[in-house]
GUVEXLO-353582 format. One record per residue: residue number from 1; x, y, z of N, C-alpha, C in turn; residue in one letter. Coordinates in steps of 0.2 Angstrom, whole numbers. Layout:
N
   num     n.u     n.v     n.w    ca.u    ca.v    ca.w     c.u     c.v     c.w   residu
   NUM       X       Y       Z       X       Y       Z       X       Y       Z        a
...
***
This chain:
191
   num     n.u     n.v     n.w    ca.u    ca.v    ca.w     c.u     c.v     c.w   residu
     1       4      -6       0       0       0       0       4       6       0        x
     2       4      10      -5       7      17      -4       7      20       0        x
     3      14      24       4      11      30       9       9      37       7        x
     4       3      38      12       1      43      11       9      51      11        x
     5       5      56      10      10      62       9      14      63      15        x
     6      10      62      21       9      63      28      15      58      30        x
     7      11      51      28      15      46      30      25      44      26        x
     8      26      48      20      31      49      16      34      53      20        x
     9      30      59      22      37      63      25      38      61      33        x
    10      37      58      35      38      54      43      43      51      41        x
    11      39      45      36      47      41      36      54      45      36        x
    12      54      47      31      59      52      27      60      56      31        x
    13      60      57      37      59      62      46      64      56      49        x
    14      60      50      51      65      43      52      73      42      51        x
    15      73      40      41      79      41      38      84      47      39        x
    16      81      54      39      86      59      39      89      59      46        x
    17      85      58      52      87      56      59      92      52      59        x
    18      89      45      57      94      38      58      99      39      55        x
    19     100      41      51     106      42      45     110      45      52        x
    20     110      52      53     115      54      58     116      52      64        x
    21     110      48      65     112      41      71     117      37      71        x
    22     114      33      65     119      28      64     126      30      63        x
    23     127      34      58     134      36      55     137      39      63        x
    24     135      43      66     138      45      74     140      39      77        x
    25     137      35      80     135      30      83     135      25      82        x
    26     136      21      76     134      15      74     130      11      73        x
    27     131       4      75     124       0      72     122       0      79        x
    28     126      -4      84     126      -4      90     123       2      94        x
    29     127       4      93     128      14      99     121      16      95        x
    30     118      16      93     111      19      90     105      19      93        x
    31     101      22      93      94      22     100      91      25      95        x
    32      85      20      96      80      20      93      75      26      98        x
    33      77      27     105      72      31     108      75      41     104        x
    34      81      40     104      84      44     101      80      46      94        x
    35      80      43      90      78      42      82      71      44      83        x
    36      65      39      86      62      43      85      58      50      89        x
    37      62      50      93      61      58      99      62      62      93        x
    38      68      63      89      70      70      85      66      68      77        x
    39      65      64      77      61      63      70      52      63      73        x
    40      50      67      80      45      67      80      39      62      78        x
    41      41      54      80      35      49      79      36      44      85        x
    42      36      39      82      35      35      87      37      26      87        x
    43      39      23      90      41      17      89      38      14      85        x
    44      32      12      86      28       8      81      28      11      73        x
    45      29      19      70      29      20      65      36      18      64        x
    46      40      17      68      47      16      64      45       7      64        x
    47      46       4      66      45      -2      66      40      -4      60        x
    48      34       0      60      29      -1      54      33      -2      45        x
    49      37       5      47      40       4      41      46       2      39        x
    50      51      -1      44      59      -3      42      58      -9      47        x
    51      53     -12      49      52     -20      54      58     -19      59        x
    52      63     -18      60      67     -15      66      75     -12      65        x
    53      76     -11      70      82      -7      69      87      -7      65        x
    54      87     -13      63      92     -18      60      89     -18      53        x
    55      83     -18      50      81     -15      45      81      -9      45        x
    56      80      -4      48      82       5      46      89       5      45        x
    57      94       2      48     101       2      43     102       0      38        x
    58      99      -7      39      97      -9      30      96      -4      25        x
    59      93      -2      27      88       3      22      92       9      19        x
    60      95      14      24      98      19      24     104      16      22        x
    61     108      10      24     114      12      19     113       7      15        x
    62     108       4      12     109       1       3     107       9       0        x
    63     102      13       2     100      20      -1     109      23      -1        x
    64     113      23       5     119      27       0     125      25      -4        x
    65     124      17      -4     128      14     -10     124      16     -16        x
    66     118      15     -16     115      18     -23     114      25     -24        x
    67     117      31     -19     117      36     -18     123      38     -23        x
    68     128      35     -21     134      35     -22     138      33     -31        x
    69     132      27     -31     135      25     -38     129      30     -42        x
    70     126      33     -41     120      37     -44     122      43     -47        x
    71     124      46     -39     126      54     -40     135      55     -44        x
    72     139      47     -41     144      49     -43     147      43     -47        x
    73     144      43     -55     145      39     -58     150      39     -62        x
    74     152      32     -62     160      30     -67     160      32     -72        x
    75     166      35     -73     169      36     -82     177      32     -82        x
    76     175      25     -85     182      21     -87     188      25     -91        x
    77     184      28     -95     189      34     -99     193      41     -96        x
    78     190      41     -89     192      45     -83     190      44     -77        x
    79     196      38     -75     196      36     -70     199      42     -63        x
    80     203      45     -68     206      51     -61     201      55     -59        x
    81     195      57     -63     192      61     -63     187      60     -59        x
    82     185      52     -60     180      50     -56     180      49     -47        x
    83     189      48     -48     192      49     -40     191      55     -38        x
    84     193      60     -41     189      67     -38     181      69     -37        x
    85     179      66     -40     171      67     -39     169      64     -32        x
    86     173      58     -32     172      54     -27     173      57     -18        x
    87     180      60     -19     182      63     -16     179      69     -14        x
    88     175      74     -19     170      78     -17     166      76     -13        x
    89     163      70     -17     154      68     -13     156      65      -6        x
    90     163      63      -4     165      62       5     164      69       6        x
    91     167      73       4     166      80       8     158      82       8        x
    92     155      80       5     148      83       5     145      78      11        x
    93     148      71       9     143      69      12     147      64      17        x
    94     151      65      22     153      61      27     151      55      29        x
    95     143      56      30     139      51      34     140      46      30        x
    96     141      45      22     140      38      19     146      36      19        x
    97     150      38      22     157      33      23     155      31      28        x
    98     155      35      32     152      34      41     150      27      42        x
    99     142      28      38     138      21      38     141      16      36        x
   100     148      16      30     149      11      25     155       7      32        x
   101     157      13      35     164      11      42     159       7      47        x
   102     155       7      48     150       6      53     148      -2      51        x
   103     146      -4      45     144      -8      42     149     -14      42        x
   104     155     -12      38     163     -16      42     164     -16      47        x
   105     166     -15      50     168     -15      58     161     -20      62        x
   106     157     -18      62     150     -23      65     148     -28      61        x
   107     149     -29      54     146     -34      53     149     -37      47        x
   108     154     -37      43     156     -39      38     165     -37      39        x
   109     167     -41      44     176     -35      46     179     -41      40        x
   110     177     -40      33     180     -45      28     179     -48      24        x
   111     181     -47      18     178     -51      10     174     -43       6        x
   112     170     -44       4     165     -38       3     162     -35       6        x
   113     158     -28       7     156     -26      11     147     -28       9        x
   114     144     -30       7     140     -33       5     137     -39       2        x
   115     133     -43       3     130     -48       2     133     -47      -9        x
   116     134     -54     -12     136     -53     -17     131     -50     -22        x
   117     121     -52     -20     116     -50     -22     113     -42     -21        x
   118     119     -39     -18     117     -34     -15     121     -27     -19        x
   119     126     -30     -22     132     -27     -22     129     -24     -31        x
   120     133     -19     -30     130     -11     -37     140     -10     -42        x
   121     142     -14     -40     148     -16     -44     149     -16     -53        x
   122     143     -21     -55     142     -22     -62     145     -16     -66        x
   123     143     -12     -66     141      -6     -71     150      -4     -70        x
   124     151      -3     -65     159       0     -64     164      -7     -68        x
   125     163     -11     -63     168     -17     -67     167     -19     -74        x
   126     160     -17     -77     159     -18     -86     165     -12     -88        x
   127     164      -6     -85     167       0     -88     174       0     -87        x
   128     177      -2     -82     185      -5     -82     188     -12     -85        x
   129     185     -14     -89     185     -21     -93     185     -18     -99        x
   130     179     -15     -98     180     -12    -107     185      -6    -109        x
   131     188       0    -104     192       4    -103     200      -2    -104        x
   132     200      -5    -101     207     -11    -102     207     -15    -109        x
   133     199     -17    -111     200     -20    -117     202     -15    -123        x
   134     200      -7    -122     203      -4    -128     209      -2    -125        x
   135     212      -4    -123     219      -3    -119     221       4    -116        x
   136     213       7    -111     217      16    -111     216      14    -101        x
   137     216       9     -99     217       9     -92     222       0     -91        x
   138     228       1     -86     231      -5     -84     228     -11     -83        x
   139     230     -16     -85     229     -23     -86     228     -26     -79        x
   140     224     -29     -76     222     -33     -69     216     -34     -70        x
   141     213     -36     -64     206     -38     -60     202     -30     -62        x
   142     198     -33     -66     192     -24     -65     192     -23     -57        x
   143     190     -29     -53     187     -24     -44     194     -22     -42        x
   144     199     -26     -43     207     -22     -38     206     -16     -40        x
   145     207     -15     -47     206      -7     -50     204      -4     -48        x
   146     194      -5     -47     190       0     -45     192       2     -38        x
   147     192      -5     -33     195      -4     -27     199       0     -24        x
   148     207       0     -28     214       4     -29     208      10     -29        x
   149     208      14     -34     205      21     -36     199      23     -30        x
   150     195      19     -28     192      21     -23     194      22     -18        x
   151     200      18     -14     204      19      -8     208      25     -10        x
   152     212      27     -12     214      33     -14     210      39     -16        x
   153     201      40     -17     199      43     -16     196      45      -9        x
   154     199      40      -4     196      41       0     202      42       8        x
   155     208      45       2     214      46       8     213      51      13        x
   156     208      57      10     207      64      18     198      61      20        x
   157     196      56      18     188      54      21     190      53      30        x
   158     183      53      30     182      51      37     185      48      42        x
   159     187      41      37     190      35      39     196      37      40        x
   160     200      38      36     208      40      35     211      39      43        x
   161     216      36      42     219      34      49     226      40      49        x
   162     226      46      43     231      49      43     227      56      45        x
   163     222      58      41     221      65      40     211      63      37        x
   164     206      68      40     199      68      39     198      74      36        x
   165     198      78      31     197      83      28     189      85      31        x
   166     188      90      29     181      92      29     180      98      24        x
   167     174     100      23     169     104      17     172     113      22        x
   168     173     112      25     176     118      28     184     121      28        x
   169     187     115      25     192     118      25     195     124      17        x
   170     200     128      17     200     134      11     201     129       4        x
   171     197     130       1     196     128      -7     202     126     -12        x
   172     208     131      -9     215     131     -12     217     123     -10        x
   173     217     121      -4     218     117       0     217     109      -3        x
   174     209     111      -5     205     106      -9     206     104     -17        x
   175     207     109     -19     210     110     -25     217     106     -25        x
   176     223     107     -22     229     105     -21     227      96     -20        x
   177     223      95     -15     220      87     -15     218      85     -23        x
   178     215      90     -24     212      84     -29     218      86     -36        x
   179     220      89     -37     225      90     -42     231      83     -39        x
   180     232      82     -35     238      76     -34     232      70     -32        x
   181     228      68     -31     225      63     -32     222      62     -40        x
   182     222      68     -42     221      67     -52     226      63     -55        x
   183     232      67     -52     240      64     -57     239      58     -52        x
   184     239      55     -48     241      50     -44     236      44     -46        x
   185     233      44     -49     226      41     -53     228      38     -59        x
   186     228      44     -61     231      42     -69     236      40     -69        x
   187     242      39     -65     248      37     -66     247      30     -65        x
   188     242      28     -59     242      21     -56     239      16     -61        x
   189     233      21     -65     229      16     -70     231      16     -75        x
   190     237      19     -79     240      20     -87     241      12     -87        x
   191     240      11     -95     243       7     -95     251       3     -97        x
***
């Protein structure tokens, strides 16, 4: 059954809540009494629409792996470029690493970070297959590749055990990252 306008914007009152639950706090560290006091409902609607807590994670981070591969989609024929984009959308968006570090650590400390029916890989691994079979990215595994390029996109993220950048630091600063994460891309993926 469809929700009503009323009943869409609760939920999506829920998620906006939960999301910076979770990412703060984790799977564990999360309180449901929390979520819904600031999202203004009540246990039974959250339960109604995400079955339990453990579904409203579910939910919120399968929503920002497809956030992520949505807003910030592969170009095999610029792979540097798509590392900077990448690297933007941490700065914009901290929480979806957040959730994604949260997700490892509590429930997957290994192998993939998702179920293999779950996982939104396809499209990226086609386009480093086909970018390698006309010979304009280096020869290996399409995922080590995507993977490389992505961990390297995510050297000033949240995670970084060296340095966590933010959306507030001077632009020149930003600029300077992503110019040496361009050449350091290109150089790793030439063939």
């Amino acid at each position: 059954m469809p929700l009503t306008s009323r009943g869409e914007a609760t939920r999506q009152r829920i998620v906006d809540v939960a999301t910076e639950e979770f990412a703060e706090y984790g799977i564990a560290g999360a309180r449901v009494e929390r979520i819904v006091a600031a999202a203004r409902t009540n246990k039974a609607q959250l339960y109604g629409y995400f079955g339990s807590k453990d579904g409203l994670f579910d939910a919120i981070f399968f929503e920002s792996l497809e956030r992520i591969t949505n807003v910030v989609r592969i170009d095999a024929t610029d792979l540097a470029g798509w590392a900077v984009r990448l690297y933007d959308e941490y700065l914009r968006r901290p929480d979806l690493i957040r959730l994604a570090t949260w997700a490892r650590l509590e429930r997957r400390p290994a192998g993939h970070l998702v179920e293999d029916t779950q996982r939104l890989d396809d499209v990226k691994l086609r386009a480093i297959a086909d970018a390698q079979a006309a010979g304009t990215v280096r020869s290996g595994d399409p995922f080590d590749v995507m993977a490389m390029v992505i961990a390297m996109s995510m050297a000033w993220s949240p995670v970084s055990n060296v340095y966590a950048a933010t959306a507030d630091e001077p632009d020149d600063v930003h600029e300077q990252r992503r110019t040496l994460l361009r050449e350091s891309v290109r150089r790793a993926v030439a063939p």
